[in-house]
DRENZAGU-298216 format. One record per residue (C-alpha): residue number from 1; residue in three letters; x, y, z. Coordinates in steps of 0.1 Angstrom, whole numbers, plus 2048, in hexadecimal, padded with zeros to 3 digits. Layout:
BEGIN
+-----+------+-----+-----+-----+
! pos ! code !   X !   Y !   Z !
+-----+------+-----+-----+-----+
! NUM !  ALA !   X !   Y !   Z !
...
+-----+------+-----+-----+-----+
This chain:
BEGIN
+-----+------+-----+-----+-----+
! pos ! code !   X !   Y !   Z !
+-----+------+-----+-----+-----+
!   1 !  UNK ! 1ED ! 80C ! 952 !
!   2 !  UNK ! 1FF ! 800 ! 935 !
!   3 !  UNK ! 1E2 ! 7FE ! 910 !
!   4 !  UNK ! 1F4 ! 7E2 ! 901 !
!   5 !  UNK ! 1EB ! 7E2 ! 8DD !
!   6 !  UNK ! 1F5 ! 7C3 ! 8D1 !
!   7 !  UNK ! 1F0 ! 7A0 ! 8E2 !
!   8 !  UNK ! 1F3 ! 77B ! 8D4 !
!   9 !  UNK ! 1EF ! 75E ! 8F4 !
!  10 !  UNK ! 1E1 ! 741 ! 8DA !
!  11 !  UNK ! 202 ! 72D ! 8CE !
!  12 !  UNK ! 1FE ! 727 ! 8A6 !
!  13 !  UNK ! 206 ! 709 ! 895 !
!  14 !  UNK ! 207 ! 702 ! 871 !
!  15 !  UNK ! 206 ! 6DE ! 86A !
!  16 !  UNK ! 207 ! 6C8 ! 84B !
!  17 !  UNK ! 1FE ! 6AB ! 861 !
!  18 !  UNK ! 1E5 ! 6AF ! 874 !
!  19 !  UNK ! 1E4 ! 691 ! 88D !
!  20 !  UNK ! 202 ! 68C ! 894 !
!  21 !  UNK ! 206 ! 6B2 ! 8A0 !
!  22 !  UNK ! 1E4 ! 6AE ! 8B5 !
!  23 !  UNK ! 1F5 ! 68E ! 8C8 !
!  24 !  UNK ! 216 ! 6A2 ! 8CA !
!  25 !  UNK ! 204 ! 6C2 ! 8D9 !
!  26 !  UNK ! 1F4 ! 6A9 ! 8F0 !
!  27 !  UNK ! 215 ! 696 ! 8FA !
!  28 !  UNK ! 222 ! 6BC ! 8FF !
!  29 !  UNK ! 209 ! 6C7 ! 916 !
!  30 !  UNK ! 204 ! 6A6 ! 928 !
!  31 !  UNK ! 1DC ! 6A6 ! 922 !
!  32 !  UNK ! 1D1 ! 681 ! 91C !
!  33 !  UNK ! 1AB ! 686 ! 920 !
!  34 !  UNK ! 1A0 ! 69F ! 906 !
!  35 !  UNK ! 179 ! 6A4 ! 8FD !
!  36 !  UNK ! 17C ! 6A8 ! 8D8 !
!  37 !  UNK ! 15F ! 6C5 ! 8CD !
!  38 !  UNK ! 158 ! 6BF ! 8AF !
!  39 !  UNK ! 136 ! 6C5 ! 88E !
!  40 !  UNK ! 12B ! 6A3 ! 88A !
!  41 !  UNK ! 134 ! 69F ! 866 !
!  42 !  UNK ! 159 ! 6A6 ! 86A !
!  43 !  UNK ! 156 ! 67E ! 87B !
!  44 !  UNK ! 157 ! 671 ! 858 !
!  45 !  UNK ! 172 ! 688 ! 84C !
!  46 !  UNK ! 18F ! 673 ! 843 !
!  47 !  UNK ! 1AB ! 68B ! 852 !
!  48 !  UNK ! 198 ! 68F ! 871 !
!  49 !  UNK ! 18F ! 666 ! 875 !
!  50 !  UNK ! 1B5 ! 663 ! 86E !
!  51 !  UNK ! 1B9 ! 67A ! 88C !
!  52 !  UNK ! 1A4 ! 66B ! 8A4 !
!  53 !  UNK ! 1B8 ! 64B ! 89C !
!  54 !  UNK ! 1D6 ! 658 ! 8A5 !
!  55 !  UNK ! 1CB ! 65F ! 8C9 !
!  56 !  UNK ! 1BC ! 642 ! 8CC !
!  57 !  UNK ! 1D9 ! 62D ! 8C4 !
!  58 !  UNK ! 1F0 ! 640 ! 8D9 !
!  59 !  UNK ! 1DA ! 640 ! 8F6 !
!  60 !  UNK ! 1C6 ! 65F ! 8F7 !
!  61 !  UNK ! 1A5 ! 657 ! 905 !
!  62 !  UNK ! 191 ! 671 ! 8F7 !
!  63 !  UNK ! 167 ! 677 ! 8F6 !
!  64 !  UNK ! 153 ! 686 ! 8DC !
!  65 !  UNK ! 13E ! 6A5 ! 8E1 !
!  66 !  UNK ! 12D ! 6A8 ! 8C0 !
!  67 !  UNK ! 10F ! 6BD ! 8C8 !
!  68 !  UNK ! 118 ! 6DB ! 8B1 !
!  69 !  UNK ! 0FE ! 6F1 ! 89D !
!  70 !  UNK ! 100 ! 712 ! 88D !
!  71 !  UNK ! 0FA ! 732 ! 8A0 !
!  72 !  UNK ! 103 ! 717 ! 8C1 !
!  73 !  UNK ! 0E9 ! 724 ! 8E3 !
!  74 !  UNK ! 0F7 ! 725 ! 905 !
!  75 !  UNK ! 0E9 ! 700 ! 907 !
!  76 !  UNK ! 0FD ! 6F2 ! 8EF !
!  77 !  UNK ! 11C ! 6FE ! 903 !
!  78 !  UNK ! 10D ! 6F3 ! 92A !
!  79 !  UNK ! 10B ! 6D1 ! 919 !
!  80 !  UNK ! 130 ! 6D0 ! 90C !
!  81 !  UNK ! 137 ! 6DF ! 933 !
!  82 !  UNK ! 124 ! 6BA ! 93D !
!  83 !  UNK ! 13A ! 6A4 ! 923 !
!  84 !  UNK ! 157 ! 6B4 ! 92F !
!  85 !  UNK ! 151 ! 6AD ! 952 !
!  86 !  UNK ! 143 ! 688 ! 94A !
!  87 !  UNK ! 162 ! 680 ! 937 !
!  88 !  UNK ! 176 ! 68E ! 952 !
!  89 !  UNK ! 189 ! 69E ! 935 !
!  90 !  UNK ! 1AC ! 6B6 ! 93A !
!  91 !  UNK ! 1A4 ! 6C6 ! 91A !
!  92 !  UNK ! 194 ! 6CC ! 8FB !
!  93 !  UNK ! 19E ! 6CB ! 8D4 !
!  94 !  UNK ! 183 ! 6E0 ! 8C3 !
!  95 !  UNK ! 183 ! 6D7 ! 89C !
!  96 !  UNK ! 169 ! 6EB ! 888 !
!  97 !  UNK ! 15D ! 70E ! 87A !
!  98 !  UNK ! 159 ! 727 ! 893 !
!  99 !  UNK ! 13A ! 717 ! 8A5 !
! 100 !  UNK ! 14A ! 6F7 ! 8B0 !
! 101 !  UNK ! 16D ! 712 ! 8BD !
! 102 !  UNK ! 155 ! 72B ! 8D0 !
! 103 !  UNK ! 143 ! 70C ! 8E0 !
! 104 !  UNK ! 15F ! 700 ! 8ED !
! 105 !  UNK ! 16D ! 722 ! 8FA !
! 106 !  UNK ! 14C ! 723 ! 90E !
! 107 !  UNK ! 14E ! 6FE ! 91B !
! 108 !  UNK ! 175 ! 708 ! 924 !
! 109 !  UNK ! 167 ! 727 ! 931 !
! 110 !  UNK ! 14F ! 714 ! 94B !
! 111 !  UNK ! 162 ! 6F7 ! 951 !
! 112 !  UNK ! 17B ! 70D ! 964 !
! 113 !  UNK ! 16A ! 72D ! 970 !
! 114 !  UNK ! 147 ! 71B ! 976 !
! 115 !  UNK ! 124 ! 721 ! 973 !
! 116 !  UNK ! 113 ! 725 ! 950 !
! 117 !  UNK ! 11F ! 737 ! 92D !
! 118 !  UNK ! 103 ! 74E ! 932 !
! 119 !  UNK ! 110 ! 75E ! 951 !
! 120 !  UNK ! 12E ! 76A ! 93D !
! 121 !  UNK ! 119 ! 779 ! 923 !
! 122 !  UNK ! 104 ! 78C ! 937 !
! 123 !  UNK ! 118 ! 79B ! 954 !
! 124 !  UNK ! 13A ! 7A4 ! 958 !
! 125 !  UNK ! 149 ! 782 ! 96D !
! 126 !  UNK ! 16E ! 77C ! 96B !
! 127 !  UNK ! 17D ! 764 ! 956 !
! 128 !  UNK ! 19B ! 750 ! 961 !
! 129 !  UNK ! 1B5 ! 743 ! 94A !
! 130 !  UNK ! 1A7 ! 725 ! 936 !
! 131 !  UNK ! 1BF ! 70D ! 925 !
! 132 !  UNK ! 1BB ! 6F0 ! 916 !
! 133 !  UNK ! 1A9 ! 6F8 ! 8F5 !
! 134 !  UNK ! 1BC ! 6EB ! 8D9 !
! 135 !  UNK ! 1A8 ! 6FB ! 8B6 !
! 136 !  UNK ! 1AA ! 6F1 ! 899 !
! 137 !  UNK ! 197 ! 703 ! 87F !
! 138 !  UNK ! 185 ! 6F1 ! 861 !
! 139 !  UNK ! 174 ! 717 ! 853 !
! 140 !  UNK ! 18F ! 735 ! 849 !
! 141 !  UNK ! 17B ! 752 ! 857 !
! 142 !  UNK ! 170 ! 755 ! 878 !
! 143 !  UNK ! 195 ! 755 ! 888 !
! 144 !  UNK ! 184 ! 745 ! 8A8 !
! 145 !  UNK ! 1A5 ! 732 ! 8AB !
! 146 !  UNK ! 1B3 ! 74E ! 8B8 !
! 147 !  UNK ! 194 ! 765 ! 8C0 !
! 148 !  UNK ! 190 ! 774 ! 8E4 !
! 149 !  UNK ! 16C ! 777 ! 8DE !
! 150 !  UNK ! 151 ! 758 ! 8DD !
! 151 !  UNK ! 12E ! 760 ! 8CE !
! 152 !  UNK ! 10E ! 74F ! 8D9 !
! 153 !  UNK ! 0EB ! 750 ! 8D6 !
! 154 !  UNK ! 0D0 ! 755 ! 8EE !
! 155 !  UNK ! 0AF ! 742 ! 8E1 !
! 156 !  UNK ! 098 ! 753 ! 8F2 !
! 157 !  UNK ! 0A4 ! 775 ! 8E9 !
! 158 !  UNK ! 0B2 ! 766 ! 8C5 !
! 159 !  UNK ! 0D0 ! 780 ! 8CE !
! 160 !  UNK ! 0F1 ! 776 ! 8C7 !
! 161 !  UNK ! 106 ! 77B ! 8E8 !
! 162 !  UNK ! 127 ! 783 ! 8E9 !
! 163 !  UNK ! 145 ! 779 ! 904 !
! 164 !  UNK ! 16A ! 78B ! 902 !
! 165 !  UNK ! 185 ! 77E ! 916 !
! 166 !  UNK ! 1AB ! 77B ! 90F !
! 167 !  UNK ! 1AF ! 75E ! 92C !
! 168 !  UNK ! 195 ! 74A ! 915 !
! 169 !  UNK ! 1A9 ! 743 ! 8F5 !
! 170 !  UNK ! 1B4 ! 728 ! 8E5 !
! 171 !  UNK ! 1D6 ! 719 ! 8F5 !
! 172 !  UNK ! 1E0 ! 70C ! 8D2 !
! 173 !  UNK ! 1D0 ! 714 ! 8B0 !
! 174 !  UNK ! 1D9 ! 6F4 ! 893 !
! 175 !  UNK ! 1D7 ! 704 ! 871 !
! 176 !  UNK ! 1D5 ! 6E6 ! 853 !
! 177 !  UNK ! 1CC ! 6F2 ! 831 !
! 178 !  UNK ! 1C2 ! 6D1 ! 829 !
! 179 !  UNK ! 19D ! 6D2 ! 83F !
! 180 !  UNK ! 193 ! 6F0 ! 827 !
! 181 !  UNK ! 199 ! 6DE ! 806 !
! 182 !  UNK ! 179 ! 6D1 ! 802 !
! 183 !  UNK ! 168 ! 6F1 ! 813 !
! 184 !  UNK ! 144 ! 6FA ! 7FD !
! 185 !  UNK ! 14C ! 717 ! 7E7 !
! 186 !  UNK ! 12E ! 72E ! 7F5 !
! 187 !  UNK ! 13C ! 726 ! 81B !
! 188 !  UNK ! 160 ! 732 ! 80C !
! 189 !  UNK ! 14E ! 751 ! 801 !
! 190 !  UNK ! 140 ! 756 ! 821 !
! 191 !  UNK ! 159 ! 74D ! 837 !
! 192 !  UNK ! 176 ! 762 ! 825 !
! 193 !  UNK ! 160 ! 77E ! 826 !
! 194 !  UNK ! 15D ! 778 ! 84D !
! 195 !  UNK ! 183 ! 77C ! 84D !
! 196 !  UNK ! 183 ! 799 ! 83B !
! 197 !  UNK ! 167 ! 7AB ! 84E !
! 198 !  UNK ! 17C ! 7A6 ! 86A !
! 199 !  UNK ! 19B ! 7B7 ! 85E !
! 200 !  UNK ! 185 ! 7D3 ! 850 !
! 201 !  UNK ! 176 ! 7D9 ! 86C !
! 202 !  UNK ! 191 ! 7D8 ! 883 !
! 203 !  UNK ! 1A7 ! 7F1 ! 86D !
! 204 !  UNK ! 187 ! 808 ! 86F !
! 205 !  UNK ! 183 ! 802 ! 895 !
! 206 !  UNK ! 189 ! 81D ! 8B1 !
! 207 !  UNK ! 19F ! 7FF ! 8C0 !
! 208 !  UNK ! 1B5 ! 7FD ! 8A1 !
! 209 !  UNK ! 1DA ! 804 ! 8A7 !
! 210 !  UNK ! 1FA ! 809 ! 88D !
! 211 !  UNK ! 201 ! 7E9 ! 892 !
! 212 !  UNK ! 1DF ! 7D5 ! 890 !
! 213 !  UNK ! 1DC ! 7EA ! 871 !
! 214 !  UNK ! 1FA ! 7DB ! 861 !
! 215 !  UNK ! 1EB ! 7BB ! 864 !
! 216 !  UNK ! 1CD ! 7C0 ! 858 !
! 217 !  UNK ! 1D6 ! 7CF ! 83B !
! 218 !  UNK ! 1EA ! 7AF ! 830 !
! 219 !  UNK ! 1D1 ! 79C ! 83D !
! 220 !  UNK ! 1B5 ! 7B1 ! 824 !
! 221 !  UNK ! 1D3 ! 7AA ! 80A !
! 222 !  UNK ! 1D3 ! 784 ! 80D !
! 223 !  UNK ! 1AD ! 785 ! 80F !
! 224 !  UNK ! 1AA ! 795 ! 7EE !
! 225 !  UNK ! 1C3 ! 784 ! 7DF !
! 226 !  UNK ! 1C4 ! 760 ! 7E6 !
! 227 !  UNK ! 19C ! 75D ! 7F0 !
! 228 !  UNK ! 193 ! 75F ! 7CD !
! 229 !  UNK ! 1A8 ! 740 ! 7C0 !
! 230 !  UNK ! 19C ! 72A ! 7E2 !
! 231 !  UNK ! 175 ! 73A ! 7D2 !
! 232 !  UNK ! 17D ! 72C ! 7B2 !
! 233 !  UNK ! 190 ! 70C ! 7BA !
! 234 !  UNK ! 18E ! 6FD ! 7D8 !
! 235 !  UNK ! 1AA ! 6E2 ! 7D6 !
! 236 !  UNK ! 1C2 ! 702 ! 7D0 !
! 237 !  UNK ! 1D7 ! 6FA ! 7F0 !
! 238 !  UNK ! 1EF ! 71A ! 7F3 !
! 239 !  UNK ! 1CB ! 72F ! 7EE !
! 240 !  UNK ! 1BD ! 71D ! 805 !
! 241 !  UNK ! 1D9 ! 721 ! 81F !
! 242 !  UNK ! 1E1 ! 744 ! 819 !
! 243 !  UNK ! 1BB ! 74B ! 81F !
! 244 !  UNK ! 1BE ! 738 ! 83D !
! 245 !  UNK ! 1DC ! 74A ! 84E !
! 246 !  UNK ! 1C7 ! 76B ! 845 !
! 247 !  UNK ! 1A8 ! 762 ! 859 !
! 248 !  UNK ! 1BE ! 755 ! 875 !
! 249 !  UNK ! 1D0 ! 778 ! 874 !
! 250 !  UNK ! 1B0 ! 787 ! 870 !
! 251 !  UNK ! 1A1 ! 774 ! 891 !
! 252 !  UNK ! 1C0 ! 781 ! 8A2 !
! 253 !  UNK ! 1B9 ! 7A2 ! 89A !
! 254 !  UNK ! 195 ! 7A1 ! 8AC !
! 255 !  UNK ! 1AB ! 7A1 ! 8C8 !
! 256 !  UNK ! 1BD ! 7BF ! 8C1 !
! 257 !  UNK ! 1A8 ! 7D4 ! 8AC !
! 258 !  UNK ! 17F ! 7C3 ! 8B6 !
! 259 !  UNK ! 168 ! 7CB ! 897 !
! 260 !  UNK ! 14B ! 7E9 ! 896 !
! 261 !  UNK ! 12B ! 7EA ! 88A !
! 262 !  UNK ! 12D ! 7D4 ! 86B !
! 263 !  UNK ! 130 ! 7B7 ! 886 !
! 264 !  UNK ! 114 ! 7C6 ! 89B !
! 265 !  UNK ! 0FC ! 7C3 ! 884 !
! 266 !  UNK ! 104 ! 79F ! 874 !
! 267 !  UNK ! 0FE ! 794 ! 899 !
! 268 !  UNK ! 0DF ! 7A2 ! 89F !
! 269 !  UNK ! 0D0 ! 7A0 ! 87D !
! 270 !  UNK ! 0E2 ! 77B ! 879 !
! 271 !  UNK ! 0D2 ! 76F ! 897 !
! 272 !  UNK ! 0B2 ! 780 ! 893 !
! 273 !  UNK ! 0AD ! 776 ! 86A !
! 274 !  UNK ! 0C8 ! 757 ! 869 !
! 275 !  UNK ! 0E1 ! 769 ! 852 !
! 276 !  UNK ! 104 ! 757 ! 84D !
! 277 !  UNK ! 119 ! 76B ! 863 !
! 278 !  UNK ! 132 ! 772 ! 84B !
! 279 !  UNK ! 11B ! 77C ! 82E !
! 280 !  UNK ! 10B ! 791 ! 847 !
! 281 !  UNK ! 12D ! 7A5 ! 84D !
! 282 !  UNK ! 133 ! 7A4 ! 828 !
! 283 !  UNK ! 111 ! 7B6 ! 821 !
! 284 !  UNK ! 117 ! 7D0 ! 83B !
! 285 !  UNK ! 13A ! 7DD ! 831 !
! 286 !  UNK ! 132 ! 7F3 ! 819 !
! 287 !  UNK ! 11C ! 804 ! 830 !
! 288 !  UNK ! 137 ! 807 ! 84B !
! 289 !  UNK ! 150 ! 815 ! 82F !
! 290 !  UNK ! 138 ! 831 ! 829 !
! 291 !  UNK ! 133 ! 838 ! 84C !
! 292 !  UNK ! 158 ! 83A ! 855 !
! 293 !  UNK ! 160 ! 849 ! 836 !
! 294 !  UNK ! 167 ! 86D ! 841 !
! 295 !  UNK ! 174 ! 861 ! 862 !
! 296 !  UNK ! 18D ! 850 ! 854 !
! 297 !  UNK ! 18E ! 856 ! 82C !
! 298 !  UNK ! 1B7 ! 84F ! 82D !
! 299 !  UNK ! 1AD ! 827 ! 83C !
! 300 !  UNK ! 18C ! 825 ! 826 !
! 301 !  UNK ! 1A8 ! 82D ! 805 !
! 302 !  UNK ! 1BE ! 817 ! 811 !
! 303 !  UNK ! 1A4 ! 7F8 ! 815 !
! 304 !  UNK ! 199 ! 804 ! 7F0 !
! 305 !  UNK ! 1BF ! 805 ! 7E6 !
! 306 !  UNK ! 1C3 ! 7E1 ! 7F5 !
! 307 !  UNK ! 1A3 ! 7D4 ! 7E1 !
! 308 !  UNK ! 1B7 ! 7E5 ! 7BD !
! 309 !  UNK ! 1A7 ! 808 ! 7BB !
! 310 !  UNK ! 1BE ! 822 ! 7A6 !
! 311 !  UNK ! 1B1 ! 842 ! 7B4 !
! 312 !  UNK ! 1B0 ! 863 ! 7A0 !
! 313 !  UNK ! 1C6 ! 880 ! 7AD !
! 314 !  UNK ! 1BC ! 896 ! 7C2 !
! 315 !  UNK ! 196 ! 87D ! 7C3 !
! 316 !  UNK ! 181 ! 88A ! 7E7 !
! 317 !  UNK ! 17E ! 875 ! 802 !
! 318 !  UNK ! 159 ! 874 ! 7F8 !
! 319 !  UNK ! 167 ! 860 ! 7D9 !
! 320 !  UNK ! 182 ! 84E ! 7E4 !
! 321 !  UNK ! 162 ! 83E ! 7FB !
! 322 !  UNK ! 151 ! 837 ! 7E2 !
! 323 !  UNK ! 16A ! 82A ! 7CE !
! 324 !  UNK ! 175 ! 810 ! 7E9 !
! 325 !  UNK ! 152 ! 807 ! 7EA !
! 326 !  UNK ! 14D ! 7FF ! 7CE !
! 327 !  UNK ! 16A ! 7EC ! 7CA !
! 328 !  UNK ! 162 ! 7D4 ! 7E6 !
! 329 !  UNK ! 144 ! 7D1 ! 7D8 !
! 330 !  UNK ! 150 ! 7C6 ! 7B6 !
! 331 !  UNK ! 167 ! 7AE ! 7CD !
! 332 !  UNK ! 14B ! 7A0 ! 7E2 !
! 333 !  UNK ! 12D ! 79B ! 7C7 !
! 334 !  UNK ! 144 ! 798 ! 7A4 !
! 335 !  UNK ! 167 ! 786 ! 7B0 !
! 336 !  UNK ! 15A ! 76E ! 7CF !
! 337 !  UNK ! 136 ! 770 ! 7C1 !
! 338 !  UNK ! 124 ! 777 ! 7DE !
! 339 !  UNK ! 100 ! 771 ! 7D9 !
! 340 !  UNK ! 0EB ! 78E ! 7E0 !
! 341 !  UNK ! 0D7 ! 799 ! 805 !
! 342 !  UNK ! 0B4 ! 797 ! 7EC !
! 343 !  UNK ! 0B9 ! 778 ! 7F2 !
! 344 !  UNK ! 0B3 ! 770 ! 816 !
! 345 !  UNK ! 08C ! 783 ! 809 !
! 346 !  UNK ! 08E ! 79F ! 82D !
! 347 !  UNK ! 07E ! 7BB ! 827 !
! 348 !  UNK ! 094 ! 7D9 ! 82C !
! 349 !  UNK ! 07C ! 7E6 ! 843 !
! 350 !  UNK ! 081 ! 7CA ! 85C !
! 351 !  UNK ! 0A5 ! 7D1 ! 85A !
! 352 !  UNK ! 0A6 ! 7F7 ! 864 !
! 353 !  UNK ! 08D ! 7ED ! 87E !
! 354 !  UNK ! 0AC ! 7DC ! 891 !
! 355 !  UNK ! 0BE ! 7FF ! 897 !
! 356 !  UNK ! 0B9 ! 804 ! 8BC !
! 357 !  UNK ! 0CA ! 7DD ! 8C4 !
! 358 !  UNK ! 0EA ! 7E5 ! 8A9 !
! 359 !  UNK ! 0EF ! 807 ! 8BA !
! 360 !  UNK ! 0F3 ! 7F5 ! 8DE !
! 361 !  UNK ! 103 ! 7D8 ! 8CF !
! 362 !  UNK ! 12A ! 7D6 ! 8E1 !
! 363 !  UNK ! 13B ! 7D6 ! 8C1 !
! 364 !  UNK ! 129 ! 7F3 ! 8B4 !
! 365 !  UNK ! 13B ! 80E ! 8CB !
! 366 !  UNK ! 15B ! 802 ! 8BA !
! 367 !  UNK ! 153 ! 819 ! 89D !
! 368 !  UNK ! 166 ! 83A ! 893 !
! 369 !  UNK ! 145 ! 84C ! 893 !
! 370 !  UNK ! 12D ! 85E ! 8AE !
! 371 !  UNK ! 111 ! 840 ! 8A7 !
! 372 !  UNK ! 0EF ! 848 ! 8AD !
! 373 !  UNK ! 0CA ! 83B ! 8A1 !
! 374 !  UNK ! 0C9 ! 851 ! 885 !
! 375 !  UNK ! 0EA ! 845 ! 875 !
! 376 !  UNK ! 0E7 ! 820 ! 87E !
! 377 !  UNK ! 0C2 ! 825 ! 86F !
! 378 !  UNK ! 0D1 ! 82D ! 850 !
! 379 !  UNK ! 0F1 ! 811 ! 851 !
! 380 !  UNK ! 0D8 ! 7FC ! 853 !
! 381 !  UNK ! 0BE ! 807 ! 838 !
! 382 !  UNK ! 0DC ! 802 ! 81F !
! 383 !  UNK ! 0E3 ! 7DD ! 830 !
! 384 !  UNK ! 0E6 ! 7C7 ! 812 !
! 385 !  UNK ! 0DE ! 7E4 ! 7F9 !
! 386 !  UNK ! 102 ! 7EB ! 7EF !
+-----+------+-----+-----+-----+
């Protein structure tokens, strides 16, 4: 069997004007009944009111399903499966951050394949081909616009479940710099970080590939350059749509390249202690840098080269790590101005104590290393540390 490395299904469009390519995607595709999934604040957002419009005045009768919330359970998606099927809808436009996107890939999921979102997290069913999702991203970070993978939580557990299929992406992806504009400053942070977690982590996976690498170097690039200006003003629209493209890229790239441990343990210690995914990522990727580090100094150099580190001649790997590490530090705490992990007041204890559920987490056997209790004890003693 052929290992394809590289695969892209999700059709991008980058779009100045956003309604009028939502109605023309529409008109394309000849869907007229589209379930719009959506947070409930974006209703009042003048771009998306002026989208909704549009359909409405050309004849789209589309429903509402604004039942979002962060960290979204499998109830929230078996109640978008029920508005789909009361609307009768052909399809969905999913406008949001990444909870509103991976909602709708479950309700798509369902709607076609049957059942409940939960039997896809927990055993192996197969997932037919799902279109109909039209996304259209209003964070630049989680790259669920083009992401094979949908994360949910399980309330009774408080684990965060993960579902991977390529027949369940988007069918189109809508990229508009103007729905980040007026994105908070610490959400920019957090989010950008998300995006550059992603491309880290991918570059550092067993899964990576010559030519994931390639992007995810340019995607760490645009990251480090253009994430600081969108940090420091927000109304900066080429910032803002560079950093967009990168997360997008990035999300692509969890296709290709997955993530490792960094991304195992923001969803089991996000889930567990409600830590914003992507400062969560942020605070563990200094520890997966060190961990790699002699598996793959030549990467760890680059990633440091990437973030502006001039390296002595002839420096060990032992430095160059540390030297990268320090430099994304200096990015992530002094540039962006992450605020620091003391401030979510876990004790560190609590946090090593999670070992055993990282080290089985399905992300976590993406790393270049021979993981075991011992070495994710001490990942995760230094979680949020450095």
């Amino acid at each position: 069997m052929i290992n394809v490395k590289l695969l892209q299904k999700v059709k991008i469009v980058n779009t100045d004007h956003l309604d009028q390519t939502i109605l023309e995607i529409l008109e394309e595709r000849q869907y007229k009944r589209p379930l719009v999934v959506l947070d409930r604040f974006l209703l009042n957002v003048q771009i998306i009111k002026d989208t909704l419009n549009k359909l409405k005045n050309n004849d789209i009768d589309f429903a509402i399903f604004d039942g979002i919330v962060p960290d979204p359970p499998t109830e929230v998606v078996d109640s978008g499966v029920k508005a789909f099927k009361a609307h009768q809808a052909d399809c969905m436009i999913a406008i949001g951050g990444g909870s509103s996107i991976d909602v709708a890939r479950g309700i798509n999921i369902v709607r076609i394949n049957g059942g409940s979102i939960s039997d896809y997290a927990t055993s192996h069913k197969t997932i037919d081909p799902c279109p109909g999702l039209i996304a259209v991203p209003t964070t630049s970070g989680t790259g669920s616009e083009v992401s094979n993978a949908l994360v949910i939580t399980d309330k009774d557990s408080q684990k965060k479940l993960a579902i991977l299929s390529d027949n369940a992406v988007s069918e189109y992806a809508v990229l508009n710099p103007d729905l980040v504009l007026t994105l908070p400053k610490d959400m920019t942070i957090a989010t950008g970080l998300d995006a550059f977690s992603h491309a880290a982590e991918g570059y550092l996976s067993t899964l990576a590939s010559p030519m994931t690498d390639a992007i995810c170097e340019k995607v760490m690039f645009l990251l480090y350059h253009f994430l600081p200006r969108a940090v420091a003003n927000g109304q900066d629209r080429e910032a803002r749509q560079r950093v967009m493209v990168a997360a997008t890229l990035a999300g692509w790239m969890l296709n290709n390249a997955g993530t490792n441990i960094g991304h195992s343990s923001a969803h089991i210690l996000g889930s567990k202690y409600h830590i914003v995914h992507g400062e969560a990522v942020a605070y563990a990727l200094p520890g997966v840098l060190k961990l790699v580090g002699s598996t793959l100094p030549h990467k760890v150099r680059e990633i440091g080269q990437i973030l502006g580190v001039t390296y002595p001649e002839g420096a060990p790997e032992s430095q160059t790590t540390e030297f990268a590490i320090n430099a994304y530090k200096e990015f992530r705490d002094q540039i962006l101005g992450l605020h620091p992990f003391t401030d979510y007041h876990i004790d560190q204890r609590e946090i090593t104590s999670n070992a055993q559920d990282v080290l089985h987490e399905r992300f976590a056997g993406n790393t270049p290393v021979n993981l075991n209790l011992k070495n994710v004890q001490a990942f995760l003693d230094e979680f949020g540390r450095q």
